[in-house]
FIKOLZA-1660 file (N, C-alpha, C; in steps of 0.1 Angstrom, whole numbers, plus 5000, padded with zeros to 4 digits):
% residues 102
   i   px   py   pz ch aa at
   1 4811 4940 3059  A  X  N
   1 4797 4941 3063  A  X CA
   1 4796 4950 3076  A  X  C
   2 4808 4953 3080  A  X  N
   2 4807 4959 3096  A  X CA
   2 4798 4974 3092  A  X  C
   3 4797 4977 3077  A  X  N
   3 4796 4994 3077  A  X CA
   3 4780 4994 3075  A  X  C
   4 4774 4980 3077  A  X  N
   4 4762 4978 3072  A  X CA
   4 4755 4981 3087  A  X  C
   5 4743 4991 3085  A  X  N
   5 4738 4991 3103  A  X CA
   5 4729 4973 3102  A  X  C
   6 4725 4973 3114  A  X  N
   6 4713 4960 3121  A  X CA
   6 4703 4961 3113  A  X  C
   7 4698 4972 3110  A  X  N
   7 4683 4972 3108  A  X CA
   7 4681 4967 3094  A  X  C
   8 4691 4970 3082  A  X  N
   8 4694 4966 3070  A  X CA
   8 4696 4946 3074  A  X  C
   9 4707 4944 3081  A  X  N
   9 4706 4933 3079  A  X CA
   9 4691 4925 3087  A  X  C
  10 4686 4927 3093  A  X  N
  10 4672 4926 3098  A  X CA
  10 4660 4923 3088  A  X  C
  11 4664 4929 3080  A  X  N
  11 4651 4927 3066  A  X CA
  11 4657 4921 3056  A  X  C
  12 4671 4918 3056  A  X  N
  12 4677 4910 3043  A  X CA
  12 4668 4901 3041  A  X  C
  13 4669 4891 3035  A  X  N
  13 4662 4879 3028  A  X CA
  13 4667 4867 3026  A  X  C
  14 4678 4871 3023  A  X  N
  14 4688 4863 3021  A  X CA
  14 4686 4856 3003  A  X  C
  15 4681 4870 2995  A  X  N
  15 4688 4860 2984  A  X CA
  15 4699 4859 2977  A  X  C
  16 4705 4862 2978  A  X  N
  16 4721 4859 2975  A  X CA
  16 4725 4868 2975  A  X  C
  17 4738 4875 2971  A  X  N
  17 4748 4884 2971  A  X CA
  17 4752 4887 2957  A  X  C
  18 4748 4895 2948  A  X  N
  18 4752 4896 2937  A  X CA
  18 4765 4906 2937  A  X  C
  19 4768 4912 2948  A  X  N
  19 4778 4920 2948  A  X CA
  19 4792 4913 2946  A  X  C
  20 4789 4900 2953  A  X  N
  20 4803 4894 2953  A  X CA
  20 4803 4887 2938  A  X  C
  21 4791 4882 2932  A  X  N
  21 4795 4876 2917  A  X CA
  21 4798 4884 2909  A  X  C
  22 4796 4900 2909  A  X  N
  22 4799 4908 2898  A  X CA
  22 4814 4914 2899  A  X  C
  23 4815 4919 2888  A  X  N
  23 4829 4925 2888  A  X CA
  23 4829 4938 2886  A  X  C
  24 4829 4943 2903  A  X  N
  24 4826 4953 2905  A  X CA
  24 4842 4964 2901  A  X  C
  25 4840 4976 2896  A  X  N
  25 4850 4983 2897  A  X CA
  25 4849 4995 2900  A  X  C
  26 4859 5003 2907  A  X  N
  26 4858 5015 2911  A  X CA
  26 4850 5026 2904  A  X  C
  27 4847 5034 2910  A  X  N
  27 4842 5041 2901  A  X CA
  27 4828 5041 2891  A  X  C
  28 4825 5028 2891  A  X  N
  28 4809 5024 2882  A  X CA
  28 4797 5027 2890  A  X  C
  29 4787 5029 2878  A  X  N
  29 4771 5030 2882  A  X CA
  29 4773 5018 2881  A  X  C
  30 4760 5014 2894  A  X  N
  30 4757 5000 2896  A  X CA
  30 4741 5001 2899  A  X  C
  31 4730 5001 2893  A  X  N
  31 4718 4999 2894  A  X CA
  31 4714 4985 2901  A  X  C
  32 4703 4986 2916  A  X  N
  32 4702 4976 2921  A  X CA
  32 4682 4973 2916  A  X  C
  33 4682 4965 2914  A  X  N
  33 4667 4964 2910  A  X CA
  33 4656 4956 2923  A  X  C
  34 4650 4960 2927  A  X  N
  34 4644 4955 2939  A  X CA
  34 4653 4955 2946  A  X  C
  35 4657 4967 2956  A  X  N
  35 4668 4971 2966  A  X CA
  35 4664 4968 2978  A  X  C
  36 4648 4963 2981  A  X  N
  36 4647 4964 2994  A  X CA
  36 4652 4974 3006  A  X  C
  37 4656 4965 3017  A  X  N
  37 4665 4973 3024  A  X CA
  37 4681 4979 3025  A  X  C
  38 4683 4978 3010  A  X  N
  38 4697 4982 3004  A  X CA
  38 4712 4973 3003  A  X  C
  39 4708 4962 3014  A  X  N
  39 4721 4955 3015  A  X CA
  39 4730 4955 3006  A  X  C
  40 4722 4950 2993  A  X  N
  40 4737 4951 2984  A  X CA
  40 4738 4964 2978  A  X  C
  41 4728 4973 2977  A  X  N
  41 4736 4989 2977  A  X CA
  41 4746 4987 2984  A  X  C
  42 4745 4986 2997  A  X  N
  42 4762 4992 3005  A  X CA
  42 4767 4984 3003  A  X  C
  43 4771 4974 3000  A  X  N
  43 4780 4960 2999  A  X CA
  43 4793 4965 2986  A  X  C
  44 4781 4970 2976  A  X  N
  44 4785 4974 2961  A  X CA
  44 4793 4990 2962  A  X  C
  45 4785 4996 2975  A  X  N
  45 4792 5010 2977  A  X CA
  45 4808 5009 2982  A  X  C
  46 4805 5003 2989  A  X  N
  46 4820 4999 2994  A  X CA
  46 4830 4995 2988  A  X  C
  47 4833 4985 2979  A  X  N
  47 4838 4980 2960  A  X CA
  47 4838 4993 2951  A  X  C
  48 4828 5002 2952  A  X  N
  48 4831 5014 2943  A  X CA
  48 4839 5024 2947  A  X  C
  49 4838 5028 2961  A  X  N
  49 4845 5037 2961  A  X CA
  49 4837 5053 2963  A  X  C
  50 4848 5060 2967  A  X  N
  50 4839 5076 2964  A  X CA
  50 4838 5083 2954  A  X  C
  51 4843 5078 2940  A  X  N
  51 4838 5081 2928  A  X CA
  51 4829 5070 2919  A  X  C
  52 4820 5065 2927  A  X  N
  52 4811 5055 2922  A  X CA
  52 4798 5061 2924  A  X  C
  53 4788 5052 2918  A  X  N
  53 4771 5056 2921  A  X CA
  53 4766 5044 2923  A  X  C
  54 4754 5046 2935  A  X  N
  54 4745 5031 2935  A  X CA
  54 4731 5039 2936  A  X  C
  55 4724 5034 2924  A  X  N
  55 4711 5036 2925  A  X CA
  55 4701 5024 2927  A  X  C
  56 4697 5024 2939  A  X  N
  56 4687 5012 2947  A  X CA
  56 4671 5015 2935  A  X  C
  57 4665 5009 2932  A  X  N
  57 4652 5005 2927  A  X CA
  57 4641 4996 2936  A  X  C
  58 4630 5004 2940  A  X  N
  58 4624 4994 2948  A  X CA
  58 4608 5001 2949  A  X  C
  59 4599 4993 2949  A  X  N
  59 4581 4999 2947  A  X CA
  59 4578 4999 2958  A  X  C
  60 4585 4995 2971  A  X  N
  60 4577 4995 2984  A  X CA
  60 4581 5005 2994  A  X  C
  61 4572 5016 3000  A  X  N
  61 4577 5027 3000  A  X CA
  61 4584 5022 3019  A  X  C
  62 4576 5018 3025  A  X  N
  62 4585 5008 3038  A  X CA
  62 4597 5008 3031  A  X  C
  63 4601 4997 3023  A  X  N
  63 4617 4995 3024  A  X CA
  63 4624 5006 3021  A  X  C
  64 4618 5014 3013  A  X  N
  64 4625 5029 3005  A  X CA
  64 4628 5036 3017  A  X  C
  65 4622 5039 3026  A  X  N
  65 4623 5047 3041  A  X CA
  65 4633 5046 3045  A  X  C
  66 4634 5027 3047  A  X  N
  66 4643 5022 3059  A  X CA
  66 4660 5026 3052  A  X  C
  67 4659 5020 3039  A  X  N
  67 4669 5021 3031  A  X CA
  67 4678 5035 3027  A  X  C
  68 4667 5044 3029  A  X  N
  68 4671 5057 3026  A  X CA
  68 4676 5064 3043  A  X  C
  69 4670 5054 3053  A  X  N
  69 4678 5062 3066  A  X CA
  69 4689 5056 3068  A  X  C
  70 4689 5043 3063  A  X  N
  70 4700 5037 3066  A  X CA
  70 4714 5038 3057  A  X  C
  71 4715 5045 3042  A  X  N
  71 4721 5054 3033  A  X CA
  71 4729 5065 3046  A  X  C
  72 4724 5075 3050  A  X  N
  72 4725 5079 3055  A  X CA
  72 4736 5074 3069  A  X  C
  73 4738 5066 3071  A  X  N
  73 4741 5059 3082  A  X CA
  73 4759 5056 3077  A  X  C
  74 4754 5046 3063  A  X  N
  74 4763 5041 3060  A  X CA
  74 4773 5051 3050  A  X  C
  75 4771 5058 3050  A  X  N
  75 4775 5071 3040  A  X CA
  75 4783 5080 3055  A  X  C
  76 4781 5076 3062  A  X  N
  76 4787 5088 3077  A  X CA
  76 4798 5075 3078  A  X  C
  77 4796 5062 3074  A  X  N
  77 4811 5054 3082  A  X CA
  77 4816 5052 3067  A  X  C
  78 4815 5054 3059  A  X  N
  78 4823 5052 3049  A  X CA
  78 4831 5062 3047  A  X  C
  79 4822 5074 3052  A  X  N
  79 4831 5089 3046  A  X CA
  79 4826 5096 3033  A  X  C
  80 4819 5090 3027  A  X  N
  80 4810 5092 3012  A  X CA
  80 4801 5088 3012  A  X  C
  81 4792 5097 3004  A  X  N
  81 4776 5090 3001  A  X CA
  81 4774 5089 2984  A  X  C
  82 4778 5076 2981  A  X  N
  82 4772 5075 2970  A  X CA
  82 4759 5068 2965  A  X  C
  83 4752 5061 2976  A  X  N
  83 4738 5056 2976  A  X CA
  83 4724 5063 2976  A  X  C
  84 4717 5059 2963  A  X  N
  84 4708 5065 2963  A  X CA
  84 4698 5057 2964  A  X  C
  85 4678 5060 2965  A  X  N
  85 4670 5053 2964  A  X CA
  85 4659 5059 2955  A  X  C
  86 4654 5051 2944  A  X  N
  86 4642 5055 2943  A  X CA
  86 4629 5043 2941  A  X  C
  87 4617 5053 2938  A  X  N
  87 4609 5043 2938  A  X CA
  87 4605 5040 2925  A  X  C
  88 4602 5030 2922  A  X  N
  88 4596 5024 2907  A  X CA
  88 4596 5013 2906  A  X  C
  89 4597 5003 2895  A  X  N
  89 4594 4991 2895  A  X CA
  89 4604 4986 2882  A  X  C
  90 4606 4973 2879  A  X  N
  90 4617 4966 2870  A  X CA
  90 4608 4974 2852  A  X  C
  91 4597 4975 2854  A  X  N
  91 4593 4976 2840  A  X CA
  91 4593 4987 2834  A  X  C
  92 4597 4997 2846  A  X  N
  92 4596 5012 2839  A  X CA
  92 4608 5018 2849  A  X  C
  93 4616 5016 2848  A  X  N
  93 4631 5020 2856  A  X CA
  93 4633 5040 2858  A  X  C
  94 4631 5043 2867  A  X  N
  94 4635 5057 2867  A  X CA
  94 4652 5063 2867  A  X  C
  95 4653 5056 2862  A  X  N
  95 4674 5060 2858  A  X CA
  95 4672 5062 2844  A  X  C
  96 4682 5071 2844  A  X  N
  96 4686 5075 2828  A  X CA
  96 4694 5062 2822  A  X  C
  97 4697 5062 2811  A  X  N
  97 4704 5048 2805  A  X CA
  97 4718 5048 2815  A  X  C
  98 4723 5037 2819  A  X  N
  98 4737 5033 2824  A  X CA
  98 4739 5014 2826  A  X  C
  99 4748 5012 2823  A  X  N
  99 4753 5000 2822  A  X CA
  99 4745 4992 2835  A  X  C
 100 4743 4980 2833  A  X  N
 100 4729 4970 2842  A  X CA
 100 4743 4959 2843  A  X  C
 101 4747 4960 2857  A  X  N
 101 4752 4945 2862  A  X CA
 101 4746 4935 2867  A  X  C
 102 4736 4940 2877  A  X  N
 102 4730 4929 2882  A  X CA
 102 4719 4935 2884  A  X  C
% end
């Protein structure tokens, strides 16, 4: 969690951590659906690795902001940026087809 900035954990929510129930593996697309402020993007970035992808999903353009400065952030302490954000909603997904963990 240390690679996570304040401001991310600041808007968490706290609903649970799906990063730790999944079986995350190097290397995978991992689609987050309502990303908010990305926590478990970077949680999941970290378990993937620099040949992984995390595409965040989220309709509120506030969190998308925070989340996309804070990508930035956590992509300078990890050494890699594989987090991305966009905006949309669970019913019409803007990702091409890729495996749905959580």
């Amino acid at each position: 969690m240390a690679h996570i900035p304040n401001e991310v954990l600041d808007v968490s929510y706290g609903c649970g951590n799906p990063a730790a129930l999944a079986d995350i593996k190097e290397g995978e697309t991992i689609v987050d659906l309502g990303a908010g402020g990305g926590i478990d993007c970077f949680i999941a970035a970290k378990k993937l690795g620099s040949e992984g992808r995390v595409i965040g999903i989220d309709m509120t353009d506030e969190m998308l902001e925070k989340a996309r400065e804070s990508a930035r952030k956590v992509a300078k302490v990890l050494g890699y940026d594989i987090v991305e954000f966009r905006a949309g909603n669970i019913m019409e997904l803007p990702v091409e087809s890729v495996p749905l963990i959580w």
